[in-house]
MARMAR-438326 format. One line per 3 residues: number of its first residue (from 1); for each residue x, y negated, z negated of C-alpha. Coordinates in nm, 3 decimals. Example, Ala and Ser with C-alpha at 12.3 -4.5 7.8 and 13.67 -1.06 7.14 Angstrom:
<recs>
1> 1.230/0.450/-0.780 ~ 1.367/0.106/-0.714
</recs>
This chain:
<recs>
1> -6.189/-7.607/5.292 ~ -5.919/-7.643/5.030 ~ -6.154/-7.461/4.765
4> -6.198/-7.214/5.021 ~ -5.813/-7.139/5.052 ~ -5.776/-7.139/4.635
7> -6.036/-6.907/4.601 ~ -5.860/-6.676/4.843 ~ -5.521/-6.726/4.678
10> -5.726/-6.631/4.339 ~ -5.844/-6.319/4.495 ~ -5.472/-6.178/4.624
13> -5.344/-6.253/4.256 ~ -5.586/-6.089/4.057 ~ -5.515/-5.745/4.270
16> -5.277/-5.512/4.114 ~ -5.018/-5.519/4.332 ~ -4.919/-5.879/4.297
19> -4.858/-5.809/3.918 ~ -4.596/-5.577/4.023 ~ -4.249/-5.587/4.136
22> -4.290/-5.504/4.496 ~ -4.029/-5.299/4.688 ~ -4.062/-5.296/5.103
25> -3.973/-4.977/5.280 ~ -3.759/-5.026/5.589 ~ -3.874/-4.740/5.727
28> -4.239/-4.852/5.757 ~ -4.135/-5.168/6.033 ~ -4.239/-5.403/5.783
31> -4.609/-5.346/5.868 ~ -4.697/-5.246/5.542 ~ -4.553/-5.336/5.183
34> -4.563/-5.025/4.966 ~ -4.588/-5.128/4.609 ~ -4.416/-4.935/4.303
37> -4.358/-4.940/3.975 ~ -4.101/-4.753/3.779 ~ -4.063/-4.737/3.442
40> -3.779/-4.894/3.256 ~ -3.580/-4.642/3.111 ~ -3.369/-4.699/2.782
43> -3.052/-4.710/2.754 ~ -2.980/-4.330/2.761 ~ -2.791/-4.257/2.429
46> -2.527/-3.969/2.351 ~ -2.681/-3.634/2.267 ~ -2.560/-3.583/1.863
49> -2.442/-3.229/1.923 ~ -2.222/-3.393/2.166 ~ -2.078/-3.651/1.964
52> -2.110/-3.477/1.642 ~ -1.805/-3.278/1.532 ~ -1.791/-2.948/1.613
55> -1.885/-2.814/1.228 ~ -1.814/-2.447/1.276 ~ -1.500/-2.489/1.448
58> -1.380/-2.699/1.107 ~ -1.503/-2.454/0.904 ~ -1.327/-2.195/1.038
61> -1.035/-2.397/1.020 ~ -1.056/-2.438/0.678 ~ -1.090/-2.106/0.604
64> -0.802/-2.001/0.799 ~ -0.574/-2.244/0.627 ~ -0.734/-2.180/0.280
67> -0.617/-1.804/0.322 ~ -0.269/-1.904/0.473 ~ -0.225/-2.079/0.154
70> -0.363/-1.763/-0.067 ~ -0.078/-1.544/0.112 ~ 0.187/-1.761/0.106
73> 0.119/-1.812/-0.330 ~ 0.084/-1.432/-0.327 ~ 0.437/-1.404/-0.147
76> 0.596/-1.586/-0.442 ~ 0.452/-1.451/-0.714 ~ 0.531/-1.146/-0.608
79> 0.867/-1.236/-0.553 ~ 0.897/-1.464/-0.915 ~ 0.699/-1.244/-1.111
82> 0.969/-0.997/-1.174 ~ 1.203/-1.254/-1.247 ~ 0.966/-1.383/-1.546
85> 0.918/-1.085/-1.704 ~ 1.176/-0.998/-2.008 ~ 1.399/-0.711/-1.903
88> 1.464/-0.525/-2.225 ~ 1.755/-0.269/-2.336 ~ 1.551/0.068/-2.290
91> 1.817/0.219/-2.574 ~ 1.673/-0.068/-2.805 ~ 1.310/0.004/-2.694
94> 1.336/0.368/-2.794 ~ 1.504/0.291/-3.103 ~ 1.196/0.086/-3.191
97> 1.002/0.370/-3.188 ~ 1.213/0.573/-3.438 ~ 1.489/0.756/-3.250
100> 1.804/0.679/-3.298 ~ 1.957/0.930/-2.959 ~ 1.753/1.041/-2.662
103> 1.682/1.424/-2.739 ~ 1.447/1.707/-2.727 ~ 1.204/1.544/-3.014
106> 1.239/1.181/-2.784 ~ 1.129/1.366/-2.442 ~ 0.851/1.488/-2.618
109> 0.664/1.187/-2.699 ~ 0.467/0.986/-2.368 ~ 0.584/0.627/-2.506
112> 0.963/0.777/-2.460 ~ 0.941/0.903/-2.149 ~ 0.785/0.608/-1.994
115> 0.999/0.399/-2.061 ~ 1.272/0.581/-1.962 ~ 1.041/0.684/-1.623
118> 1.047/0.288/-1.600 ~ 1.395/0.191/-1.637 ~ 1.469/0.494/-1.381
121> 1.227/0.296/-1.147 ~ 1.451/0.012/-1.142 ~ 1.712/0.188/-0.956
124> 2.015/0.102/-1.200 ~ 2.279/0.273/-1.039 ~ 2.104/0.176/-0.665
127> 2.367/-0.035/-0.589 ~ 2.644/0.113/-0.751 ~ 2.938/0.259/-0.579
130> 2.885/0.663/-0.499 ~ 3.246/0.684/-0.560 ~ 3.240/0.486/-0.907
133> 2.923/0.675/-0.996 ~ 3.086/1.059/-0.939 ~ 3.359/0.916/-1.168
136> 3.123/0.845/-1.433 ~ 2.927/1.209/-1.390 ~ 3.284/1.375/-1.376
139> 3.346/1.206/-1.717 ~ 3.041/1.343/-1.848 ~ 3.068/1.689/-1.776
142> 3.423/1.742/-1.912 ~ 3.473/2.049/-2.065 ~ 3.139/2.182/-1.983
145> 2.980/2.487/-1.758 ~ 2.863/2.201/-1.506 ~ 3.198/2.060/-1.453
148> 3.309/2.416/-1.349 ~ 2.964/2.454/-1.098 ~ 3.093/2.107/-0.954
151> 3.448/2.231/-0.913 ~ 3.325/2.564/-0.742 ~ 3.065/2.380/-0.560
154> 3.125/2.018/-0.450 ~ 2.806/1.991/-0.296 ~ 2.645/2.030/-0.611
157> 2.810/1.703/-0.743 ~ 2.732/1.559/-0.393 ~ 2.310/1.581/-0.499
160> 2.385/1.483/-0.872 ~ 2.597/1.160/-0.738 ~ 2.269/1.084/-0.469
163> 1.984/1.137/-0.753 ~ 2.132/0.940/-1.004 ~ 2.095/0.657/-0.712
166> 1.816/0.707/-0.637 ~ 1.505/0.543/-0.774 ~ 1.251/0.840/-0.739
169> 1.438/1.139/-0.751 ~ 1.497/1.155/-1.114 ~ 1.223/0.942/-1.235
172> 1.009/1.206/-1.036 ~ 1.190/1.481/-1.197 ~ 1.098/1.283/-1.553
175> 0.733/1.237/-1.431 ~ 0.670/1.625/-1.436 ~ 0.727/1.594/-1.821
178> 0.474/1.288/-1.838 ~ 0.180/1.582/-1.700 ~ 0.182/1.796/-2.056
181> -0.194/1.905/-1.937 ~ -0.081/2.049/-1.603 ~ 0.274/2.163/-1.751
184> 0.047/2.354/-2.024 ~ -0.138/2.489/-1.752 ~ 0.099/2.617/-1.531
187> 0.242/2.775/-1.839 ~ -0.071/2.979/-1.886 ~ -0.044/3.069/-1.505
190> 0.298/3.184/-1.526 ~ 0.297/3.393/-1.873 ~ -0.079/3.556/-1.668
193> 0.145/3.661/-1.360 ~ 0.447/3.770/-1.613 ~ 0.209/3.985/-1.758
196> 0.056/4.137/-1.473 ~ 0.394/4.182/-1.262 ~ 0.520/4.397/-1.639
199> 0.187/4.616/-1.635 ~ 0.207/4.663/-1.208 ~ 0.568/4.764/-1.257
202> 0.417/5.041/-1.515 ~ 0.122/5.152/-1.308 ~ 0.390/5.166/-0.946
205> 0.712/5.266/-1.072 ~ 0.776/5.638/-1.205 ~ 1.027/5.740/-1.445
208> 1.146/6.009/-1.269 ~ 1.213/5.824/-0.948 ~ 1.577/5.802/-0.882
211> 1.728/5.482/-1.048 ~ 1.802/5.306/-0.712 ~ 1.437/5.357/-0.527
214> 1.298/5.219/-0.922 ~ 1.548/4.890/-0.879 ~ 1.449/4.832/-0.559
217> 1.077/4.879/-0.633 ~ 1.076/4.643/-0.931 ~ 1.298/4.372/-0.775
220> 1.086/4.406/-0.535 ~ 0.786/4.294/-0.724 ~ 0.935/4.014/-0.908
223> 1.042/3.852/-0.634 ~ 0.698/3.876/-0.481 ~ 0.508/3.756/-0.816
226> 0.791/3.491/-0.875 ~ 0.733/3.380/-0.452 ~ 0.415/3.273/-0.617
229> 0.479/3.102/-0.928 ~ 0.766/2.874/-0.742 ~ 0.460/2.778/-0.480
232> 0.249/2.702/-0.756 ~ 0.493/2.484/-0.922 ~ 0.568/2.284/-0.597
235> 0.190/2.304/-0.527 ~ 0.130/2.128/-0.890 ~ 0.371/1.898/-0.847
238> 0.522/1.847/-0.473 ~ 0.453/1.440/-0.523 ~ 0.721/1.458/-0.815
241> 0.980/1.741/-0.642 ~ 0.923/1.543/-0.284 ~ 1.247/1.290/-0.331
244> 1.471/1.569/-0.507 ~ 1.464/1.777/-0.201 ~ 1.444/1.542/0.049
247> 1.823/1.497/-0.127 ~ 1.870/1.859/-0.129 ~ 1.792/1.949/0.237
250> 2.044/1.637/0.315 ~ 2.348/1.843/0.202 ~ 2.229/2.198/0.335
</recs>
């Protein structure tokens, strides 16, 4: 009997179910034992793009602080810069280069007028008195036909006293000189229409008209042909006139 009862025991343990942990189901009454096995799971681990640093978010922030940087340096060299570079007498500058007084042989030559284009750029006078400067233009007209035009017309010293101010009114003025090739070509214009308003006048106007009607039909023609010239001039060079008149309009 006992061997009976071991080799019974021996059966129930070599079945699979006895090998396994065994979980009952309430449910069921007890009447039957449902038998499971799950897996053992790891220990579930972090994903690394969750824990990782967010690489293109640093990136970016590098980049953005990287270029703050770039514009702040910018911001002071621009504002050093000027400071650094040697500010030079322009009368000693043009001496250099062989004249001894600014005059009609000095304006000719590029290297003269830039530098006087340049020193005009600074704004000299910018921050000088209007009063004080119309003292100093007054002194240097004495005794001259401008100094009577500025007597008769005060507005006219009004516009000198604002362009010599002004930083790009008369280096704009100067900067018309600096274009020889268009000045030369404008020239060629102008003497063309010259020519052509003298041989319309011949081929229109009749000697035997009455003097009056002959005025009247010849200034009437200049003006017309000269219209044109003055729009070519301003057409040529409106960048350079632009500041001048801006002053001019102010006073009229």
């Amino acid at each position: 009997m006992p061997k009976f009862f071991f080799f019974i025991i021996l059966i129930l343990l070599s079945l699979p179910g006895f090998s396994q942990e065994e979980n009952v189901n309430p449910s069921s009454g007890g009447g039957r034992v449902i038998i499971e096995e799950r897996p053992v799971l790891p220990e579930t681990e972090a994903s690394p793009q969750d824990n990782a640093p967010n690489e293109d978010q640093d990136i970016r922030d590098i980049e953005e602080a990287r270029k703050k940087h770039l514009e702040k340096m910018q911001t002071v060299e621009a504002v050093t810069k000027p400071l650094a570079e040697p500010v030079l007498n322009p009368l000693e500058e043009i001496k250099r280069l062989g004249y001894e007084q600014i005059g009609a042989a000095a304006l000719l030559d590029q290297k003269v007028l830039a530098i006087i284009q340049k020193t005009l750029k600074l704004g000299v006078l910018e921050k000088v008195p209007p009063a004080a400067v119309r003292v100093m233009i007054q002194e240097k007209v004495k005794g001259s036909i401008l100094e009577t035009l500025f007597t008769k017309f005060p507005k006219l010293l009004d516009i000198a006293v604002d362009m010599m101010r002004s930083k790009e009114a008369l280096s704009g003025l100067l900067g018309i000189l600096v274009r020889k090739d268009d000045l030369k070509t404008y020239g060629y214009i102008w003497l063309a229409v010259f020519l052509f308003g003298i041989f319309l006048k011949n081929r229109v106007i009749k000697p035997k008209w009455p003097f009056f009607k002959r005025f009247r039909y010849s200034a009437t023609i200049s003006l017309v042909l000269n219209s044109i010239t003055i729009y070519l001039f301003y057409s040529m060079f409106s960048q350079e006139l632009a500041p001048t008149l801006a002053i001019i309009s102010k006073h009229f």
